[in-house]
MARLUM-901471 format. One record per residue (C-alpha): residue number from 1; x, y, z; residue in three letters. Coordinates in pm, 1 decimal. Layout:
BEGIN
SITE    k         x         y         z    r
SITE  NUM         X         Y         Z  ALA
...
% end
This chain:
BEGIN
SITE    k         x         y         z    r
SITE    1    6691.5    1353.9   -6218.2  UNK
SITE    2    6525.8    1504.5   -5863.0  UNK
SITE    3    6628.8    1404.2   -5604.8  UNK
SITE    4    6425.2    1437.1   -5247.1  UNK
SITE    5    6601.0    1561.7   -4936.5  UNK
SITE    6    6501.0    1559.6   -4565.2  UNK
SITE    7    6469.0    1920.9   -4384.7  UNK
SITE    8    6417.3    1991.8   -4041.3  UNK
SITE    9    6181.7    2285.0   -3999.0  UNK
SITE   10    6144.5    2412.9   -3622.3  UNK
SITE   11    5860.7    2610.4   -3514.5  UNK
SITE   12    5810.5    2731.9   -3150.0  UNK
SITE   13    5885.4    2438.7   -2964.5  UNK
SITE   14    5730.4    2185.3   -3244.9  UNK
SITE   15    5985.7    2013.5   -3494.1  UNK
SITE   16    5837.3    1976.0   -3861.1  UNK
SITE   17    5996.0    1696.5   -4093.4  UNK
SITE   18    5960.0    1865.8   -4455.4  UNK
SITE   19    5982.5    1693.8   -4745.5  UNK
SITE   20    6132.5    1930.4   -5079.2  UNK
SITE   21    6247.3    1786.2   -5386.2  UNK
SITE   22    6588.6    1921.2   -5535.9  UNK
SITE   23    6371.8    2062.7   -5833.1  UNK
SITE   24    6187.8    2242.9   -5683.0  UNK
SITE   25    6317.8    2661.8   -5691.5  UNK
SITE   26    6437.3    2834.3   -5412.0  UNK
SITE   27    6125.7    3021.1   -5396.7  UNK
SITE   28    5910.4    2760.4   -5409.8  UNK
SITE   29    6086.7    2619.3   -5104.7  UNK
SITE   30    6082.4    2971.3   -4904.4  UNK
SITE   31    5679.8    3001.0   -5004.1  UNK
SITE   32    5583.5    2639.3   -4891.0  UNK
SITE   33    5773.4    2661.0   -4557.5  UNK
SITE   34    5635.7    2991.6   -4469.1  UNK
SITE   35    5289.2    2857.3   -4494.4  UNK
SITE   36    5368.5    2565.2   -4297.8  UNK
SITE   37    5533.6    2824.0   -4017.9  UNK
SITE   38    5199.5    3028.4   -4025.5  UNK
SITE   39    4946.7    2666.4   -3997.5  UNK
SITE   40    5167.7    2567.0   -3712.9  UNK
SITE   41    5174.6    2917.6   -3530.8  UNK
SITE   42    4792.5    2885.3   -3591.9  UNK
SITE   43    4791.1    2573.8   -3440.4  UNK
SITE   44    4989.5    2667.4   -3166.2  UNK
SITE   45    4761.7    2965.7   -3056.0  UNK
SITE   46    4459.5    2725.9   -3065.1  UNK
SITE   47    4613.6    2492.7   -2858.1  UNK
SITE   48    4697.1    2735.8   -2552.3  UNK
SITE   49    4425.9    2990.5   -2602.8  UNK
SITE   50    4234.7    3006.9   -2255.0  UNK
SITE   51    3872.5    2941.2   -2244.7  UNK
SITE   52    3623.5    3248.1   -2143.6  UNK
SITE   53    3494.2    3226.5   -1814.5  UNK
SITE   54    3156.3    3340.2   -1927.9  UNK
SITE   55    3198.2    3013.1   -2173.8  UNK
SITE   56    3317.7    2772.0   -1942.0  UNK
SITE   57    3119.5    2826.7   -1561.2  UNK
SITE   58    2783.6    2945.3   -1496.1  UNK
SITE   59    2718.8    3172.6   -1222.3  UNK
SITE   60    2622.1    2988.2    -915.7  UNK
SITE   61    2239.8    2951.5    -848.8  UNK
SITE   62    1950.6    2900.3    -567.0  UNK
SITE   63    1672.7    2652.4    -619.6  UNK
SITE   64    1374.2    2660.3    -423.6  UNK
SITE   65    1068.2    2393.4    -462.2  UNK
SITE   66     795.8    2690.6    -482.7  UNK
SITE   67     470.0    2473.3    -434.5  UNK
SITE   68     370.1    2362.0     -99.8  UNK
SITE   69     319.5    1938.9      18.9  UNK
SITE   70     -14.6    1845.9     -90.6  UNK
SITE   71    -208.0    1580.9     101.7  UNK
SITE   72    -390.0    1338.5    -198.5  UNK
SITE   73    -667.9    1197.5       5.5  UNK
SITE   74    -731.9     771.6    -179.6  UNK
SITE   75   -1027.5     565.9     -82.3  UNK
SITE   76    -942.4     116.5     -97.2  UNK
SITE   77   -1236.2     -72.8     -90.3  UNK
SITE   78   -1252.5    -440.8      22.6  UNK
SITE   79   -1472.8    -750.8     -24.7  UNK
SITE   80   -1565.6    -736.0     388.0  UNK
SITE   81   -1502.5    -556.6     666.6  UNK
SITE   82   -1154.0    -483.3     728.4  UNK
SITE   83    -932.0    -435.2    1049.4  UNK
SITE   84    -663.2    -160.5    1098.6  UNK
SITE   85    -365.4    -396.1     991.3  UNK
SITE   86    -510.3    -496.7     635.9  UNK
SITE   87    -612.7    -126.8     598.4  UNK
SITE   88    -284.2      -4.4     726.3  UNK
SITE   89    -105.0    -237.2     488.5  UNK
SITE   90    -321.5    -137.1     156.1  UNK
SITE   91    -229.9     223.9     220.9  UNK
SITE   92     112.5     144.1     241.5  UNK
SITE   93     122.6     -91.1     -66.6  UNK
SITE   94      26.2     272.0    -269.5  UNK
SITE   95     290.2     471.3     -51.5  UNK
SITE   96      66.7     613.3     170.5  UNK
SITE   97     -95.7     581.6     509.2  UNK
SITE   98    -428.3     536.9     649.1  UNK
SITE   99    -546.6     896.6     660.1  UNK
SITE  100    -603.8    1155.3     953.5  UNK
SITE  101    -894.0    1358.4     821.4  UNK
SITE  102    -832.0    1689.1     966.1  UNK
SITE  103   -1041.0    1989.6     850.9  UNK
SITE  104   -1390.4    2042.3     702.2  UNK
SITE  105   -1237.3    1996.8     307.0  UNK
SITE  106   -1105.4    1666.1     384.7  UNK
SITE  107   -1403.5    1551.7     550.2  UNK
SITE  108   -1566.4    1681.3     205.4  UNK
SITE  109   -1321.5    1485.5      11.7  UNK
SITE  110   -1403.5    1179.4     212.7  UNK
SITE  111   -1778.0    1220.6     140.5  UNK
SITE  112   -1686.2    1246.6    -237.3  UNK
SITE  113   -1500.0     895.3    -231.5  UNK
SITE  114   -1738.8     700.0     -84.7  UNK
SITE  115   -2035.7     876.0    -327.7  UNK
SITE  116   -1768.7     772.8    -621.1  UNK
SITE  117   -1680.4     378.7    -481.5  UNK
SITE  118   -1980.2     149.8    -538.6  UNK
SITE  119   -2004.1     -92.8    -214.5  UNK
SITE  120   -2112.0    -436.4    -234.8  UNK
SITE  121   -2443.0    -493.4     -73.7  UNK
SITE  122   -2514.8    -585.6     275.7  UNK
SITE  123   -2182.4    -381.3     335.6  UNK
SITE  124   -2252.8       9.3     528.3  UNK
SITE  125   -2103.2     240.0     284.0  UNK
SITE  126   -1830.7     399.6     491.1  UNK
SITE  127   -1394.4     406.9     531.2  UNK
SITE  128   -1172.7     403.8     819.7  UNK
SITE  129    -953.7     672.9     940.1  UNK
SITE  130    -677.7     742.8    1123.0  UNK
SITE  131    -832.6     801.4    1446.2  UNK
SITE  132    -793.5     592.5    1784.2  UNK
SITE  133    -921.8     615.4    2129.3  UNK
SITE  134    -736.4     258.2    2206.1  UNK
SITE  135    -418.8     383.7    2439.8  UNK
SITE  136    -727.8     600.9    2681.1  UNK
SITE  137   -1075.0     506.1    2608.8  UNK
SITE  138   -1330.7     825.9    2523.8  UNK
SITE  139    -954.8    1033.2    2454.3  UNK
SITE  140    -985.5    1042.3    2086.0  UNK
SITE  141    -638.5    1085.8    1902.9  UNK
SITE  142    -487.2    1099.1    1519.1  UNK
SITE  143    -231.6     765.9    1535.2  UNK
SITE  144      51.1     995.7    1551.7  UNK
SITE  145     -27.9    1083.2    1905.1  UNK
SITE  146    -145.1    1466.5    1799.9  UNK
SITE  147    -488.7    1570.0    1935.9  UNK
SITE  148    -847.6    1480.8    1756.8  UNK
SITE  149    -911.9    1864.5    1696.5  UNK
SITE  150   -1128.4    1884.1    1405.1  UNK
SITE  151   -1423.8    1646.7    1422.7  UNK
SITE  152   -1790.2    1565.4    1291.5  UNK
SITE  153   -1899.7    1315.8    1510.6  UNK
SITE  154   -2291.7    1366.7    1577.1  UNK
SITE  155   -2501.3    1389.1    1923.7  UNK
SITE  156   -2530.8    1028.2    1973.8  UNK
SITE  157   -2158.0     894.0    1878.5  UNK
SITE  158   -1857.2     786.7    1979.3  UNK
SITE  159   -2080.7     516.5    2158.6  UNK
SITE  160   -1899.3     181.6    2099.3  UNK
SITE  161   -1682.2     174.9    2440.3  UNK
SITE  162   -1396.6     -20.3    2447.9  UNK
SITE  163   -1471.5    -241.7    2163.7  UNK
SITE  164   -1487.3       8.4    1920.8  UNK
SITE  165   -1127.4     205.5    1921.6  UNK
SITE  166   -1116.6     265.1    1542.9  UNK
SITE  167   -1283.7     548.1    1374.9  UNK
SITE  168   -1440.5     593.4    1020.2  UNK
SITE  169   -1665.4     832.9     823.3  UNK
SITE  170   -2015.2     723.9     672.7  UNK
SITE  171   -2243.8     802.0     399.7  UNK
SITE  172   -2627.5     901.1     539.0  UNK
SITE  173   -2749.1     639.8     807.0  UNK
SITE  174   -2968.4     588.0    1051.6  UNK
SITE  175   -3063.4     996.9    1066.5  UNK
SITE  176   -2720.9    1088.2    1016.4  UNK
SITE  177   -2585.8    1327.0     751.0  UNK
SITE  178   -2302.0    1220.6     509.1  UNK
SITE  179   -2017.8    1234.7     639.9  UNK
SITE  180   -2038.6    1138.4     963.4  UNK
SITE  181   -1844.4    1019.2    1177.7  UNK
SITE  182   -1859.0     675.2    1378.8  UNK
SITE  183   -1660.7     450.4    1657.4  UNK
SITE  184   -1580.6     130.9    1478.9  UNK
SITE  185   -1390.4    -171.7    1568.2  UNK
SITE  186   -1057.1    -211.2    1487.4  UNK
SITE  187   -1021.1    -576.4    1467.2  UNK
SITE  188   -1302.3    -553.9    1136.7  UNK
SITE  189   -1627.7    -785.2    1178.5  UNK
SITE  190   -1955.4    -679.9    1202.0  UNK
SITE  191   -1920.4    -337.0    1344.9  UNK
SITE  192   -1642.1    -210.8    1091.6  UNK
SITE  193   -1560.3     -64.6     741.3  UNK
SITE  194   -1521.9    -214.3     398.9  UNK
SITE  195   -1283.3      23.8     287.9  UNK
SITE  196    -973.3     274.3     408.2  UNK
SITE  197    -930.9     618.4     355.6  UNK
SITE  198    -548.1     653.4     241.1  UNK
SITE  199    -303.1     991.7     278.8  UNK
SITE  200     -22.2    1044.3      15.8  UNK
SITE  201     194.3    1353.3      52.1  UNK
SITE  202     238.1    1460.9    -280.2  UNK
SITE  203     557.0    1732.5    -326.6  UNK
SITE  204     574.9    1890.9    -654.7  UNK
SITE  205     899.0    1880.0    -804.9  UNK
SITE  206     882.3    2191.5   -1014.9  UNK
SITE  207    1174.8    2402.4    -934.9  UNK
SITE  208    1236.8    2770.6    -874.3  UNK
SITE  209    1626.9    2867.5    -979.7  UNK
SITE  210    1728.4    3214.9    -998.0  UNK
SITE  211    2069.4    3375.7    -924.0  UNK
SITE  212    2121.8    3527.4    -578.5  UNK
% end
């Protein structure tokens, strides 16, 4: 009859509980615990092997934004004449602000917006801007407090006095070229703009990484 006896088999530091049955032969035994001495050796080196540091941690490495803020120029029409709060609130319900029209190319921008916007009739097709004579009257400034600059006001304008501290560009009127630019009130009414020019700073977020 065979009979089944408990060895210990020690490895390294592990302890292996081997089962071997009194029939089986001596070599048997020898052959069956030397492969279990080389799987747990195996096991061993697996187990405390260090990782590659090529494997493991990338080099460290420097990421620039490459492209440059761009300024997305939005036009907002409305149903009448608006004042500078409603107009200042629509730009900021899109995440901009009402716009400061700078150079030339905006100013051509502008002119394509209101040539693209369709405005209800009896309404002067025209937008506000950014512009304000309102803290020293006939001292034209952006709202940020930084100088006019750039403008394309004609002979005859600003004219309003001090009841017209807004500014805002217009399609052709009255002998005027598109684009040009007129005092407007700020409070909306009669002598204002259906619609707001709005300025969203756009930042790409394509990324430039490369190892210093």
């Amino acid at each position: 009859m065979c009979m089944t006896r408990r060895l210990k088999h020690t490895v390294l530091s592990a302890v292996t509980l081997v089962l071997v049955s009194s029939c089986a032969t001596h070599a048997e035994y020898h052959q069956h615990s030397l492969s279990l001495h080389q799987a747990d050796v195996s096991k061993s080196s697996q187990q405390t092997a260090m990782p590659k540091l090529s494997d493991e941690v990338a080099g460290p490495k420097v990421c620039r934004i490459s492209e440059p803020e761009i300024q997305q120029l939005e036009l907002i029409t409305f149903t009448y004449n608006t004042n500078y709060d409603d107009a200042s609130e629509a730009c900021w319900n899109i995440g901009g602000a009402v716009a400061d029209i700078t150079t030339p190319a905006l100013n051509q921008r502008a002119i394509a917006l209101l040539h693209k916007a369709g405005f209800a009739p009896g309404l002067y097709a025209g937008a506000m801007m950014n512009l304000t004579d309102s803290q020293v009257e006939g001292n034209w400034r952006w709202a940020s407090g930084e100088p006019q600059g750039y403008s394309n006001w004609p002979q005859s304008e600003p004219n309003g006095g001090r009841g017209a501290n807004c500014a805002g560009i217009e399609l052709a009127r009255g002998g005027h070229a598109d684009g040009w630019w007129n005092d407007i009130s700020c409070e909306g009414g009669g002598d204002a703009y259906p619609a707001v020019f709005c300025s969203l700073v756009v930042t790409p977020m394509q990324e430039d990484c490369v190892s210093p």
